[in-house]
N, C-alpha and C positions, 0 to 999 in steps of 0.2 A: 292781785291785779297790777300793782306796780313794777312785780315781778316781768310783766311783759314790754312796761315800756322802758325798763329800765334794765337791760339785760346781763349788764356786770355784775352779780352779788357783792362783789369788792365794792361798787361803786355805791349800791342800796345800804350796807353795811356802815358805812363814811357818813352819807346822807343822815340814817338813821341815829350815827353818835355822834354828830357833831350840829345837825338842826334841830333835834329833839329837843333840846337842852343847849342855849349858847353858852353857858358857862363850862360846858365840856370842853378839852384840853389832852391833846393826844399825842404820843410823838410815833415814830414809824415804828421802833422793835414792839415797842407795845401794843402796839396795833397789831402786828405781825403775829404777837404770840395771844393776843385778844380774840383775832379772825381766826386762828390756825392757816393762815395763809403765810405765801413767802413775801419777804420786804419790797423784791422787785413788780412784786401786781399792784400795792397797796402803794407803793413809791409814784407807779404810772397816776392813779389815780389822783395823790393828792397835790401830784405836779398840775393836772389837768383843772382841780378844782382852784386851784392855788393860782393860776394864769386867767380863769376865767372873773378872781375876783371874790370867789365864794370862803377861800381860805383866806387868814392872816395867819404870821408864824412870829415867831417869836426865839432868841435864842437864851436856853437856860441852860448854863454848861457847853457842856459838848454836843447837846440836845436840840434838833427844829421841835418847839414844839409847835402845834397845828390847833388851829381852834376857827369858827365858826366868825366871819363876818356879818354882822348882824347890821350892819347900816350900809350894807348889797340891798343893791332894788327890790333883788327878788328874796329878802333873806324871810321875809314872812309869812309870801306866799309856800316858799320850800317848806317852812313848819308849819304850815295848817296842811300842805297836803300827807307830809307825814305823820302826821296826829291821824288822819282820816285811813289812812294806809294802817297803822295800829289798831285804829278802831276808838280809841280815846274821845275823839268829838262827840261819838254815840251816847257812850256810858255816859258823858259828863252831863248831855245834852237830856236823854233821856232821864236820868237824876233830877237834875234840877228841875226838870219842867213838872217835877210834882214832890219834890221838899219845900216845904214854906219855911223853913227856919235855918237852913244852909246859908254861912256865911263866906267860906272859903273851900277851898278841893284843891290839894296839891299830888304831884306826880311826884312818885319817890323808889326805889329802887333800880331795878336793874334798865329800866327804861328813861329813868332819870338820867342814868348815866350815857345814855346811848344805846345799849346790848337788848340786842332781840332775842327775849328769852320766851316770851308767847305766856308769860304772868306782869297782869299792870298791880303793881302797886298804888294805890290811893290813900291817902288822908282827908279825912271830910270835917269838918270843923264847924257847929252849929249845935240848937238843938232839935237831935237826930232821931227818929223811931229807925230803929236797928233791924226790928224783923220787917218793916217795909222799905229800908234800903235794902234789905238783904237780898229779899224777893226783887227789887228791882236788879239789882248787881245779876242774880241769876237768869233772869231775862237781858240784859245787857249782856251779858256770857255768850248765852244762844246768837244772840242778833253778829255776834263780832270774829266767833269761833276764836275765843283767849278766853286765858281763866285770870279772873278779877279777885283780889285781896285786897283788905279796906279795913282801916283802923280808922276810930272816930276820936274828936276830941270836944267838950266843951271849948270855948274860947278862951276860959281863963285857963285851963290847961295846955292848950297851945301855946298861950304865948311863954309859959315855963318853955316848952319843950322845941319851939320851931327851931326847926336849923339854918344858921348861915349859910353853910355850908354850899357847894354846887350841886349835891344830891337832893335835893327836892327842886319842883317848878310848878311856879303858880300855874295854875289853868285855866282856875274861875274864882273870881271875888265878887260878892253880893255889892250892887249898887248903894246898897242902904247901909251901908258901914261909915 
């Protein structure tokens, strides 16, 4: 659907790896050879985004790198509607609204990163009945047309294992923590 009102794939592409996740970090060859696109399409585009205020850059090297403005007016609306465009607000929405024991849900692979691969990776963090998330995950599947993967943790095993790192984004944390 966004497909229509957003008619550049170059430009959906940007959106997707750099609002999905603001700790994404991108510079043009790699972008180039990320998109399989040439420098000068992806160059138009993050000049456009970059003028309007939605990029900041930064120089590392020889390097612009490109990354996501997130205190842009609109940097939040841009991420919830692309969450909604993946389908993420669903899965997450439809999860939680019948786990009792869900303390955290993060977003981790390739859509972590930005890349629209049409698999969401999840981490769910609580304690979990596995074959009635599962059953959910597969009704969230259907409802989103993506296929959902999902690794569960206790919470003291999480916090062994959460990552620093830019590859995971929170989505939802339990109020009662």
């Amino acid at each position: 659907m966004l497909e229509t009102l957003i008619s550049s794939r170059t430009r959906l592409k940007l959106l997707l790896k750099f609002f999905l996740n603001p700790r994404s970090t991108a510079y043009l060859r790699g972008l180039a050879d990320e998109f399989n696109e040439s420098t000068n399409a992806i160059r138009v585009e993050l000049n456009r985004f970059e003028e309007a205020g939605m990029l900041v850059t930064e120089s590392q090297g020889n390097k612009k790198v490109y990354k996501a403005n997130n205190s842009h007016p609109l940097f939040h609306d841009l991420q919830k509607i692309i969450l909604k465009y993946i389908g993420i607000d669903q899965v997450i929405e439809l999860i939680i609204s019948r786990m009792g024991h869900l303390e955290k849900v993060y977003l981790v692979g390739d859509y972590a990163i930005g890349k629209d691969t049409g698999i969401i990776d999840l981490v769910f963090v609580g304690a979990i009945d596995k074959k009635y998330l599962l059953n959910l995950v597969i009704k969230a599947e259907t409802l989103i047309s993506r296929k959902v993967r999902f690794i569960t943790y206790i919470n003291e095993e999480w916090i062994k294992q959460e990552p620093n790192s830019g590859n995971s984004l929170l989505l939802w944390e339990s109020k009662n923590l």
